[in-house]
N, C-alpha and C positions, 0 to 999 in steps of 0.2 A: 376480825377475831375479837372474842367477847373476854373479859373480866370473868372469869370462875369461880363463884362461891361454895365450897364441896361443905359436907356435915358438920364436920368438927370445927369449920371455921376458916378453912386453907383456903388460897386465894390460888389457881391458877391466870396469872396472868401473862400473857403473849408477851413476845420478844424475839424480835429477827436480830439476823447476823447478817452484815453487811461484806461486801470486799473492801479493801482500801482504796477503790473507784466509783465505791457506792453503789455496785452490782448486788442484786437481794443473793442470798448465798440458801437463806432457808430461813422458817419459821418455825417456832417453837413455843410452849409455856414453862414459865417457869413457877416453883410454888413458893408462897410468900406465907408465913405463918403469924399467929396473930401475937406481936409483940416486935415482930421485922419493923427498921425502920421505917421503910415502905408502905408498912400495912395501910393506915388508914389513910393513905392517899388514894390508892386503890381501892378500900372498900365500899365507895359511894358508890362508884361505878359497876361494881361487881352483881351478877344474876346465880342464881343457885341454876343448879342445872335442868330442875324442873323450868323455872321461867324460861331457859333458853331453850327449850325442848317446845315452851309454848309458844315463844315468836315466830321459830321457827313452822311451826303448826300453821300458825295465822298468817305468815308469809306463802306457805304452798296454796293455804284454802283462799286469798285474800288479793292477790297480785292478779286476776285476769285482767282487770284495765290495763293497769301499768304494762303488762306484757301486753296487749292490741295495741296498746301509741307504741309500743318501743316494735313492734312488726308491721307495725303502719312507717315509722320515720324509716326502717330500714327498708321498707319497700320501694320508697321514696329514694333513698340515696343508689338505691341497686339501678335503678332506671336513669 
């Protein structure tokens, strides 16, 4: 999960809930606005939603190697 940088300036940033056995329970974002103590730890990291709409882009068009080794090693381990 990515760092959220929306227009106005709000940070959604991710955050899971744990059990008290450390079982994931769920994930979530939370919004951080800018003046939150938080903020500018966060905001290095954060992408606006177009940037993440663009990795994302460049991860569908860009990953055929990566997916032939990773269907080569599992054809490997299946055998």
């Amino acid at each position: 999960m990515y760092v959220i940088r929306l227009a106005d300036g709000t940070l959604r940033v991710p955050q899971s809930l744990s059990s008290d056995d450390g079982r994931l329970i769920g994930n979530a974002y939370v919004e951080i606005s800018p003046g939150d103590p938080d903020y500018d730890r966060w905001l290095p990291e954060s992408l606006t939603e177009e940037e993440l709409a663009e990795r994302r882009r460049r991860w569908l068009e860009e990953n055929d190697e990566l997916e032939r080794e990773f269907l080569a090693f599992k054809a490997e381990q299946d055998s």
